[in-house]
N, C-alpha and C positions, 0 to 999 in steps of 0.2 A: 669568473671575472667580475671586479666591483665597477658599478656603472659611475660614471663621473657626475656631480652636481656642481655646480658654480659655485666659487665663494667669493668672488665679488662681479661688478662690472669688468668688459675688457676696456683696456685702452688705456693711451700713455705713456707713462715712460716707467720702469721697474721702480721699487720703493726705494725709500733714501737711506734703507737699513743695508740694501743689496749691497755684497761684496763685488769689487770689480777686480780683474787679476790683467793687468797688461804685462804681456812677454815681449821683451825685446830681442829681436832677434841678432847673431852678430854680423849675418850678409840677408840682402833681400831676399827673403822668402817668393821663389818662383812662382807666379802663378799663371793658372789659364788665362791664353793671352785674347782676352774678350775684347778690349779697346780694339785692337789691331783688327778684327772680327768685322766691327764694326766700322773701322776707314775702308777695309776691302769691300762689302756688302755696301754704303756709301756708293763707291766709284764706280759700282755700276746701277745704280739708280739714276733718270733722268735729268735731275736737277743736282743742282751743289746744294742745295739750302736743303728744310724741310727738316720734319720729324720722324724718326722711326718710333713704333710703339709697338711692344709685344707684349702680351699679358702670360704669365705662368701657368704651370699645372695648377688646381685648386684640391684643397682637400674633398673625395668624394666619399659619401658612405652608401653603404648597399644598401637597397629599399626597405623600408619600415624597421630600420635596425640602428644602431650606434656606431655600429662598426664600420671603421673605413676601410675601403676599396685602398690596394695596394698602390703608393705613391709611384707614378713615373712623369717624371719631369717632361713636358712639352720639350722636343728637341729644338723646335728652331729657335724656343725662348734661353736654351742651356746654351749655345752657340753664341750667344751675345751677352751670356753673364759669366758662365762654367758654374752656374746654382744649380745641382745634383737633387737635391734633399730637402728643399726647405719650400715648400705651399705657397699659393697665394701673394706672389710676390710679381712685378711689374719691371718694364725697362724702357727707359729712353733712352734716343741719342740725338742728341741734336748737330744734324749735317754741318752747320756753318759755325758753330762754338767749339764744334769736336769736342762735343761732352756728354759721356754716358753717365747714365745716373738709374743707381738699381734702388728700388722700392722696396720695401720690409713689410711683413706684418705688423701691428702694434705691441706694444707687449699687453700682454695678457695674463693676468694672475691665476685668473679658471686653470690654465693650461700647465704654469709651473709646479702643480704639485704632480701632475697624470706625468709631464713629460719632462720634467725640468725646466733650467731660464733657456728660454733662446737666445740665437744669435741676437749679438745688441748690433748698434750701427757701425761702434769703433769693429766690433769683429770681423764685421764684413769689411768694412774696408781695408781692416788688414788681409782680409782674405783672397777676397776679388778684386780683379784689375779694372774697376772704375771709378771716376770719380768724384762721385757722389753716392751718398746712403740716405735714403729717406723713409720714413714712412708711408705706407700707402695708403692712410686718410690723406694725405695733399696732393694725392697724384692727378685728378681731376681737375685742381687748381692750378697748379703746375702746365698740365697740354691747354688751360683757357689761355693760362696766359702766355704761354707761346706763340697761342694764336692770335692774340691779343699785339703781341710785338712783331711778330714776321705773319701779316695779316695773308699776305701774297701766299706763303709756302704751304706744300701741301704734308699732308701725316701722312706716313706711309704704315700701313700693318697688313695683317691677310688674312684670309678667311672672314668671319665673323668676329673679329677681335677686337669691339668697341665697344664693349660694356662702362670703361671709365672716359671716355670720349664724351665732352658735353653735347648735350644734346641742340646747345645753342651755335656750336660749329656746322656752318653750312657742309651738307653732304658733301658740293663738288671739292672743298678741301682734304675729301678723305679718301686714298688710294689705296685698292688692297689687290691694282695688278702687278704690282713691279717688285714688292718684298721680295714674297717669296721666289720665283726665280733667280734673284741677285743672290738669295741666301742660296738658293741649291744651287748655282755654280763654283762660288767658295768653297761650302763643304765637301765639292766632288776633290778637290787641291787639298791635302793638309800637310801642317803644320808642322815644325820638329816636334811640339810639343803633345803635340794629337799621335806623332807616330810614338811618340813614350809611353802614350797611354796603352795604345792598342798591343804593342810590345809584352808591355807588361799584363793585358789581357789572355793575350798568348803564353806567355809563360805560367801564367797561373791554372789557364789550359790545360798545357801540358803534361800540368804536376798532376792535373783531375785522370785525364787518359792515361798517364800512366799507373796510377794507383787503381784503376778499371782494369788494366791488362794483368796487375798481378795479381785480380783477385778472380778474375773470367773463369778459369778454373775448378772454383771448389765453390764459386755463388751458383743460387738454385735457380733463381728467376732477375729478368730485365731487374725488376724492380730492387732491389737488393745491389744491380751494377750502378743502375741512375740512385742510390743512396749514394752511394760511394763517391761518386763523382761530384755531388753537390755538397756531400759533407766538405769535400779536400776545398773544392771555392772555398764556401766560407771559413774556414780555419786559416785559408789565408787574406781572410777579410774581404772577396768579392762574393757579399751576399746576395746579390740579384744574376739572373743569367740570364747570357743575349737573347734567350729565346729558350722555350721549351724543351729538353731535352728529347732527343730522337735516342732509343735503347731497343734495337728490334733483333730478332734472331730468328732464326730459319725464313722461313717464307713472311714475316713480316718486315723483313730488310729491304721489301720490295716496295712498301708503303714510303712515298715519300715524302712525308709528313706523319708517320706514324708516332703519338704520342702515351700509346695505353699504358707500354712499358710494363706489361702484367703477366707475362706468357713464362712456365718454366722453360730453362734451358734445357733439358735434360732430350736427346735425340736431335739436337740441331748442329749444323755444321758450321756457320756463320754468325757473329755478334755484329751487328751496324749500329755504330754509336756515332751519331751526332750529336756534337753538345760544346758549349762555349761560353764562358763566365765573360760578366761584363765587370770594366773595371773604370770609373767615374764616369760612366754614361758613356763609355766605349765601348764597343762589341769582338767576340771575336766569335770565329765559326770555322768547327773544325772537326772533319770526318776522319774515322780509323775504319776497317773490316779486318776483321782474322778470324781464325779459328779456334772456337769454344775450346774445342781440347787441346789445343796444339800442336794439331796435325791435317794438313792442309789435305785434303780428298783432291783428286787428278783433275773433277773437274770444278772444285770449287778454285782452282789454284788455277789454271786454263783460263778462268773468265779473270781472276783477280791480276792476271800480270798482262790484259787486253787495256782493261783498266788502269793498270799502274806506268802504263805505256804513255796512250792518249795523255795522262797529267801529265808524267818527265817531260814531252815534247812538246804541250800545251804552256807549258811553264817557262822554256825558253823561248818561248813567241810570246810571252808575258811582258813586253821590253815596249817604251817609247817607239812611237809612230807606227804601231802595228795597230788595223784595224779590229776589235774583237771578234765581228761577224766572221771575217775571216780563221781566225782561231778556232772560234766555234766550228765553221767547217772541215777544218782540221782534224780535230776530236772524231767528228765521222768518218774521217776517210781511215783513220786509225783502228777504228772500231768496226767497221767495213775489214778490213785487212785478215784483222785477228778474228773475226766471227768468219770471214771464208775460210781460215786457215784449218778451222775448226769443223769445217762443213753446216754451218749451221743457217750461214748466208750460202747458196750455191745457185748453178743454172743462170751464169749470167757473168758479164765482166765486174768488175767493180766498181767502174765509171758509171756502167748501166743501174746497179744497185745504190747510186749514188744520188745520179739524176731521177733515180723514182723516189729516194725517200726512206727506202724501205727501214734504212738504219735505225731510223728515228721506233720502232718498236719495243727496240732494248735501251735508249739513248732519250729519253721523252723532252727533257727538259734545255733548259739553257746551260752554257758551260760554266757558268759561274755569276758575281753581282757583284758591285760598290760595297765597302766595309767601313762604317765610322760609326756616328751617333746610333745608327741601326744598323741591324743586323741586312738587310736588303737596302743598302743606304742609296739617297736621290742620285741619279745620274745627270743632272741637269740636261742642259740642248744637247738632244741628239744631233749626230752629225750626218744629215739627213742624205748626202751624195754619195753613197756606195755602194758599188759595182764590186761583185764578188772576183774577186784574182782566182778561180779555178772554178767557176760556175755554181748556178744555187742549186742547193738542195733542193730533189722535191720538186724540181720543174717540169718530169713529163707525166706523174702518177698522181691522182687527188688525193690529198690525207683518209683516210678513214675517218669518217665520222661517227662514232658510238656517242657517249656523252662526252666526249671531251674536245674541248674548244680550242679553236687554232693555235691559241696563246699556250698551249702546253710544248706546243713543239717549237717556240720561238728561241734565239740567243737574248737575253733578257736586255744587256747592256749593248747598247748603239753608238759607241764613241771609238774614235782612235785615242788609243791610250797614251797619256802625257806624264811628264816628271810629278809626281808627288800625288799619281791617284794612289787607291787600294782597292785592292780584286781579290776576288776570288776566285781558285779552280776547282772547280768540282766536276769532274767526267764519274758517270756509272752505270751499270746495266739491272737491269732489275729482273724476277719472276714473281709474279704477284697472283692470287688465289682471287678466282671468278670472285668473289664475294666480298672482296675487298671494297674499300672507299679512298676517295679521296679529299680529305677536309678542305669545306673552302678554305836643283829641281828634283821631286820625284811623286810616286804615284803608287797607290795602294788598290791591289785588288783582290777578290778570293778567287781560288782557282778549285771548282770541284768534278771529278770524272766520276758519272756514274755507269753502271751495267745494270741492266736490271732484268729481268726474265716475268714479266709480268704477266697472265691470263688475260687479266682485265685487258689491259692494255694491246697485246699478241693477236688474242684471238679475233680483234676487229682487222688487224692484219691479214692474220692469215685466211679468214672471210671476205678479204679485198680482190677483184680478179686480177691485177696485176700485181700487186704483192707477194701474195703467197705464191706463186711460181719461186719467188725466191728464195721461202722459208722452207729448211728442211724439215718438216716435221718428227719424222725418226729419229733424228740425231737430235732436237732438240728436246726430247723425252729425257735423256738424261741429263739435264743439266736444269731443270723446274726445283730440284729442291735445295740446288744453292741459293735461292732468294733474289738476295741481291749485292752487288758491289759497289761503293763509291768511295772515292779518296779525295777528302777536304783540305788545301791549302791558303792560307791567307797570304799574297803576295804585294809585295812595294816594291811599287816599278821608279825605279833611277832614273837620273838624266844623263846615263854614260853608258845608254846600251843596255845596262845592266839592270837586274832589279834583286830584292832581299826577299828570301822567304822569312817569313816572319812565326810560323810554324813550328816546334820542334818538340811536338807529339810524336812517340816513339811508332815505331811501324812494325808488322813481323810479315816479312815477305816469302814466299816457296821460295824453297831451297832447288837448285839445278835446272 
């Protein structure tokens, strides 16, 4: 690779030789609808007046090198632009003029020959829904004199995100409590145009996971299946993924977070593929299991349809005005059912297997999360008054305590679900090898069931004195080396009762 030199100073505007190409188009070009972003995230801010001010992702490069660190866009700053791709760029909105105005780099010649011309101003404003394009050498001067004219109103930003703030703006003008929660209440609500994206994330999904199950077959190792799935994204142009790919088989299905992806397949019964392309800074997340060869063993097929249960049923409680936590408890009493039917929960009713907990050793996690800018998107306010409709889990037995923290066993999301979230269902059981780690209107959400048969996890179980009474140990011997099972759906909950899976990742289910 040639290292870059300068050939001139940055700054400005491009030469007067540059060719300009304006396309006119013959109907408005649709875009993300950022203005609208920004009157919502407004109305719930304190004041009618005031500034919002977000600053961009910056380009980063890795220590003592040239190289930069892979570009991801600040989410809550893409939320108020729909700017995906392009560094170092700034936003305002001013509450009382209802004018957002997105900031630019300069141009820079150094850059055009490494990477070509950038965006000019005319592009972005054809591009993006606001109504201004600046530069951001004036953006400094710009919030003085905002402050300057509405001396009373306050800036609103978060975190730390005052670098172009003058320093001659009295602090008490500058608020960084009230952003971001106004912005994480919006994002939990989206958009038609946000469910377009995510749609379209899922479909391009789906082309990945299926082009994995026709190849599960006659590949040697994970690695070889997570090619394949990341090749199919990009060929249809979503080059980045929501998140790391998960490609685990035999007992590393049980790793819930397992990213090594390096293990041959050959002698394993199970593939657990987690994985999901993002598509303009949308996420999708989306779980398959089947079998490597194509032939479902009795008891890898036994846990997989406990599992495929808990989601089907999880998924029509996936509807307006259902509480999650409630859902979530669901999932156990499901997975309670099929694990007694199985003998593997026994010595006990299943109310009693309920109220101690014990489910939670095959079941670790939350039923599912929020699905948008992130792959675990903000839930904004919880809705903090809920009383479980069939009693809580886990109320007469004390978790096991090994190394892991009460939060593993928690329902992630705390809201009653409303028109235009997105969820996730994800139920699964896991078995995991002592030696294993763990790395630190309508409405969308993911729904995942897992199973999991994990040691790590099991054996603080069945070392519990009230627990293990209920684990059968004997029977649970054979069923450690199907790993693990989880089934990933992304759903959008409606405002008519109903809600869309947005999923349609092929499945291969036991047969009879």
């Amino acid at each position: 690779m040639v290292t870059k030199h300068a050939l001139s100073k940055p700054g400005g505007q491009p030469p007067a030789d540059v060719l300009n190409i304006h396309i006119a188009a013959d109907s408005p070009m649709e875009k993300y609808p950022a203005k609208q972003h920004a009157r919502n995230v407004a109305r719930r801010l304190p004041t009618r007046d005031g500034l919002i001010y977000l600053e961009g992702m910056s380009e980063v490069l890795f220590e003592d090198s040239d190289e930069a660190i892979k570009f991801r866009q600040k989410r809550y700053f893409l939320y108020l632009t729909g700017v995906v791709d392009m560094p170092d760029c700034f936003v305002t909105y001013s509450i009382a003029q209802d004018r957002l105005t997105l900031y630019i780099p300069p141009f820079d010649p150094n850059e055009v020959l490494w990477s070509g011309y950038p965006p000019s101003i005319e592009d972005c404003i054809f591009k993006y829904d606001v109504d201004e394009v600046l530069y951001s050498t004036s953006i400094t001067d710009k919030i003085m004199e905002f402050h300057l004219t509405f001396q009373s109103s306050p800036i609103y930003t978060i975190h730390h995100q005052v670098s172009r703030i003058p320093s001659r703006i009295p602090r008490k003008f500058i608020s960084d409590q009230y952003l971001q929660p106004a912005i994480d209440d919006c994002r939990v609500y989206k958009d038609d145009y946000e469910i377009k994206l995510l749609r379209q994330a899922n479909i391009i999904s789906a082309n990945a996971h299926r082009a994995v199950l026709e190849a599960v077959q006659t590949a040697q190792t994970e690695a070889q299946l997570e090619g394949i799935f990341v090749q199919t994204c990009i060929s249809q142009h979503a080059r980045t993924q929501a998140y790391d790919p998960i490609v685990g088989s035999g007992q590393n299905c049980a790793t819930l977070h397992y990213t090594r992806n390096d293990a041959p397949l050959k002698g394993k019964q199970l593939l657990l593929i987690d994985a999901g392309a993002e598509w303009a800074g949308y996420a999708s997340d989306v779980t398959r299991t089947y079998p490597i060869s194509g032939k479902w063993t009795k008891e890898a097929s036994e846990i997989y349809n406990i599992v495929d249960e808990m989601q089907k049923e999880c998924i029509k409680k996936t509807v307006a005005g259902v509480d999650w936590r409630d859902t979530h408890l669901l999932a156990h009493r499901i997975a309670i059912k099929g694990l007694m039917a199985l003998e593997i929960l026994y010595n006990g009713t299943a109310e009693e297997i309920f109220q101690c907990g014990t489910s939670r050793a095959f079941f670790p996690h939350g039923l599912g999360h929020f699905l948008g800018l992130e792959t675990h998107d903000v839930e904004g306010a919880p809705d903090v008054k809920w009383k479980p409709a069939t009693g809580q889990l886990g109320s007469i037995a004390s978790l096991p305590k090994p190394m892991l923290g009460r939060g593993l066993y928690r329902a992630v999301v705390r809201r009653v679900l409303e028109p235009r979230m997105v969820i996730t269902v994800e139920p699964g059981m896991y078995e995991l090898p002592t030696t294993a780690h763990f790395p630190p209107s309508i409405c969308i959400a993911r729904l995942t069931i897992p199973s999991y048969f994990s040691r790590f996890i099991i054996q603080a179980f069945l070392d519990h004195p009230v627990h293990s009474r209920y684990i059968n140990k004997a029977v649970l011997e054979r069923y450690w080396a199907v790993g693990g099972v989880r089934i990933e759906d992304d759903i959008l909950v409606l405002d008519n009762g109903k809600n869309e899976n947005l999923t349609t990742a092929p499945r291969i289910e036991p047969t009879g």
